[in-house]
N, C-alpha and C positions, 0 to 999 in steps of 0.2 A: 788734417785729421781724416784718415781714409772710412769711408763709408760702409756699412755690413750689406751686401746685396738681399733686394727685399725679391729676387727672383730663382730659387734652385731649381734647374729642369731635371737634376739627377743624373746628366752626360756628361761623360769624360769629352774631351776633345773627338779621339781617334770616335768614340759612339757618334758624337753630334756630326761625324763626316758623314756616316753610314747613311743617316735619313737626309741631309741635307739635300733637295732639289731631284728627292730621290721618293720618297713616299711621308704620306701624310703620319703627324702622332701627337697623340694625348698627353699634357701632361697635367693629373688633378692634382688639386690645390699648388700650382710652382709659386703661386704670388704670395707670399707670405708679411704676416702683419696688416692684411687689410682690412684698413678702416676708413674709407670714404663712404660717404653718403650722397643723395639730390644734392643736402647744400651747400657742399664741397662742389661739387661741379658747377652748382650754380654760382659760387666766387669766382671761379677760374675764368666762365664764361665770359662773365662781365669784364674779367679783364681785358677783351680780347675786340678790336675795335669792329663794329658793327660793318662796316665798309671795308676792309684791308682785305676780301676774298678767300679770309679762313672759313665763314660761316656759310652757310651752305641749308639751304632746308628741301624737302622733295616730298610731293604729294602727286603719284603719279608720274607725277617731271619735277624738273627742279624748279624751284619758284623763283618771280624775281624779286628784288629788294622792297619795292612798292608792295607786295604782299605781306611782307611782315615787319618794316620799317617805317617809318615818318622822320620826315626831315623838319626841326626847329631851328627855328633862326633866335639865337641868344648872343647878345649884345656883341651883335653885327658878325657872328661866327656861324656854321652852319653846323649844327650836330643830328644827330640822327639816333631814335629812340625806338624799342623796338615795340609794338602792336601788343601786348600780353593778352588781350584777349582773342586778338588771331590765331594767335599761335596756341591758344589752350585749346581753342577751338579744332585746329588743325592736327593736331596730335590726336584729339577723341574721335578723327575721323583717317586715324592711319598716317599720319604724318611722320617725315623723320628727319634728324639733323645728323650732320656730317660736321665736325671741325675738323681742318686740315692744320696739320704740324700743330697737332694738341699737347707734345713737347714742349713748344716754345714757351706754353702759359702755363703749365700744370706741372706741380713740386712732382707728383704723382709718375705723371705722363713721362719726365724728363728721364725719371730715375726708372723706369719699365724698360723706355730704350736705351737707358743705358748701361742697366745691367743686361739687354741681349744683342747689344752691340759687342760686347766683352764673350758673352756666348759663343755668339758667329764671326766672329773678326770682321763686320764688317759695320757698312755705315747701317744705321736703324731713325726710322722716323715714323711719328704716329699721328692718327686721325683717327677722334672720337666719333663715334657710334652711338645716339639716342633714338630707342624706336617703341613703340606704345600698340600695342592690340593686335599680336598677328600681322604685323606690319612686315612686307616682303617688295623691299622698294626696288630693290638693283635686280631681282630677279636671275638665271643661273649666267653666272659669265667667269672668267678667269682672269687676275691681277699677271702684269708683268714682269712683279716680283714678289718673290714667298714673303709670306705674311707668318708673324704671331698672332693670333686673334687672341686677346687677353680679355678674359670677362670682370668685370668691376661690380658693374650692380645690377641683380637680378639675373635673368636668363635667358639664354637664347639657342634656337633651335639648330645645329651646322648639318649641314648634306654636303657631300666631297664628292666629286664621279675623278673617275681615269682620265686623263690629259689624252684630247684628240692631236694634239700637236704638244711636242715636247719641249720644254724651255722656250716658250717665244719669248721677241727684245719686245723692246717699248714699242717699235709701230709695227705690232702686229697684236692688235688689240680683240678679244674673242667677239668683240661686234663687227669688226669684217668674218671674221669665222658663220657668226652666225647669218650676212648675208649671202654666205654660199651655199645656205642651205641645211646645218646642221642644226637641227634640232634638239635641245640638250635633254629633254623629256622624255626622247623615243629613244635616242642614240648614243648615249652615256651609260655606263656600268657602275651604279654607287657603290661607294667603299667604304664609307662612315657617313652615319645617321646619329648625331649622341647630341644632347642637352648639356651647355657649358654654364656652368655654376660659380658664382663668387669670386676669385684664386684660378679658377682652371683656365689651363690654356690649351689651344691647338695651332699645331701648325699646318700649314697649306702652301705645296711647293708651287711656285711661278705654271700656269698653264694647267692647273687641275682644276677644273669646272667645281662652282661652287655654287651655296644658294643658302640665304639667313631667314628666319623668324623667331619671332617672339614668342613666347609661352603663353596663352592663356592671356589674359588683360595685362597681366604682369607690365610694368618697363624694364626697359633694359638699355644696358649702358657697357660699351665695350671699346678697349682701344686696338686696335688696328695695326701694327708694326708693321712696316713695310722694312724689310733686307734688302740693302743696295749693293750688288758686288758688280767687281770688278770685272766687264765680261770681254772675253778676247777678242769679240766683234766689234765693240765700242770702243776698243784700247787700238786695234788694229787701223780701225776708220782713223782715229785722232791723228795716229803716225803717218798717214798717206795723207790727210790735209794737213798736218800743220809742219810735217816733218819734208816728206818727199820730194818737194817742190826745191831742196837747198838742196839736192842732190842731181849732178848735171847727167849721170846717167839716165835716171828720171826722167829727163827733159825732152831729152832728145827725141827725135821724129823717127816713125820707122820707115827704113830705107827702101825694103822693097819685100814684097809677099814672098818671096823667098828666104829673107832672111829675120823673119817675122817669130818664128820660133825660139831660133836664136836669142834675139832681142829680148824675147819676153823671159826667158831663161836666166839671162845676166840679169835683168831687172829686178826680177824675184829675188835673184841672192841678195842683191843692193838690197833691195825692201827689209829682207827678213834680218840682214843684218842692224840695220836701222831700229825695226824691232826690239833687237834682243839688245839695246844696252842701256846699262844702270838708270844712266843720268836721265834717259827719254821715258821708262816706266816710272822715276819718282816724279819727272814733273806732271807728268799725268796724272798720278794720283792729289799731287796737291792741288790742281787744276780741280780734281774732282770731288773732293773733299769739300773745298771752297763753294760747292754748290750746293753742300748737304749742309749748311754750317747751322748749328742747334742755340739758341741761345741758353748761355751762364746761366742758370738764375743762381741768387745768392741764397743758399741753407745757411741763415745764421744760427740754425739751430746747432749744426756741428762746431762750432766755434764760439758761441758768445757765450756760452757758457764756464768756458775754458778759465783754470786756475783763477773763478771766481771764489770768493768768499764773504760771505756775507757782515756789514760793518754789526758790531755788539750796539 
């Protein structure tokens, strides 16, 4: 039984290329049908084991487990229960939580990414967003890859500046940027300043300085999609280690400074032919795919209902 997407952004394909990875955009109300509340997220939560390094809380820094955790010992097992008056506590003083791959536990979560995985053609994974009082915990910095920031409940402040560097990969993270000196306060040009409500979402391409807050006391609760594609820097490394080395032109030594050029000439073609063929880009991606893997959960809601009828 195919599902009705609970996400329209209003883009054709050919549109969604336009902005992709290319500038920032609005879309209000895309999330349709919503109705989660606090105690919807607080079920999920608790799904979600206290220890497994999905949870994440930051006050200032990020705190460690002993801060909002306690370990009981129940018939001879060790569990761990979390603090609730810490943590209420820490929240009225700015506190905020992070769950990563909030996908894997959330009916919610799964079906946001995966209606904009179907958007983007690419892989999509999400990390919840809880923060309380003008709370401004990551302060301005740039994701590695473009984000949907989808808002759930309540509000939240977004600030976008222009990308000091363009598309960076994964290790080239805006905190080395900013120990070179760039100050994102003096040295950025904002683009969008707007208040994201219920339904609304924004996108934010990989490398465009960002920065969150909350509304007024308000909370707010928002997930986070991160877009994984396929980059020809990372596709290209993969084939030079995993590929090159079965290649005896590859191997070889070079002969002499004279014929250095040379060498490196025939090499190239070898490489880029290696590159370009079917069977090395599929295994790639299933290689890569396998690292993005989302759990099933089971909608018996699409199904158990099916060609029910009720006995007289």
């Amino acid at each position: 039984m195919s599902r009705k997407p609970i996400i329209d952004l209003k883009l054709g394909e050919s549109d969604f290329r336009e902005i992709f990875e290319k500038k920032v955009a609005f879309f209000e109300g895309a999330l349709h049908g919503l109705n989660y509340e606090w105690s919807d997220f607080s079920r999920d939560f608790h799904g979600i084991n206290p220890v497994g390094g999905e949870v994440r809380f930051f006050q200032s820094e990020r705190l460690s487990p002993p801060d909002y955790l306690v370990a009981i010992e129940e018939n001879q097992n060790v569990i761990h229960e979390y603090k609730v008056e810490e943590i209420e506590e820490r929240f009225r003083q700015g506190a905020s939580l992070v769950v990563n791959r909030f996908d894997r536990y959330s009916v919610l979560g799964s079906r946001v990414c995966s209606d904009l995985a179907q958007i983007s053609k690419n892989i999509v994974l999400g990390n919840a967003y809880v923060s309380k009082g003008r709370s401004r915990t990551f302060g301005s910095h740039w994701d590695r890859h473009c984000v949907f920031a989808v808002q759930v409940i309540g509000k939240k402040r977004w600030k976008v500046y222009r990308p000091t560097m363009e598309l960076p990969l994964y290790n080239q993270p805006s905190t080395l940027h900013k120990s070179n000196g760039v100050d994102p306060d003096e040295k950025l040009e904002l683009v969008v300043d707007r208040v994201l409500s219920p339904g609304d979402i924004l996108y934010v391409p990989r490398g465009w300085w960002h920065e969150t807050e909350t509304v007024g006391a308000e909370p707010s609760m928002h997930i986070s999609c991160g877009v994984h594609t396929l980059r020809l820097h990372d596709y290209l490394r993969w084939v030079l280690m995993s590929k090159a080395d079965q290649k005896i032109e590859l191997r070889r030594s070079v002969s002499s400074p004279e014929e250095f050029g040379k060498q490196i000439n025939f090499a190239l073609k070898v490489f880029a032919e290696e590159c370009a063929k079917d069977e090395n880009h599929q295994q790639y991606s299933l290689e890569r795919e396998s690292l993005y893997k989302r759990n099933k959960l089971v909608h018996f809601e699409n199904f158990i209902s099916e060609n029910f009828r009720a006995e007289e």
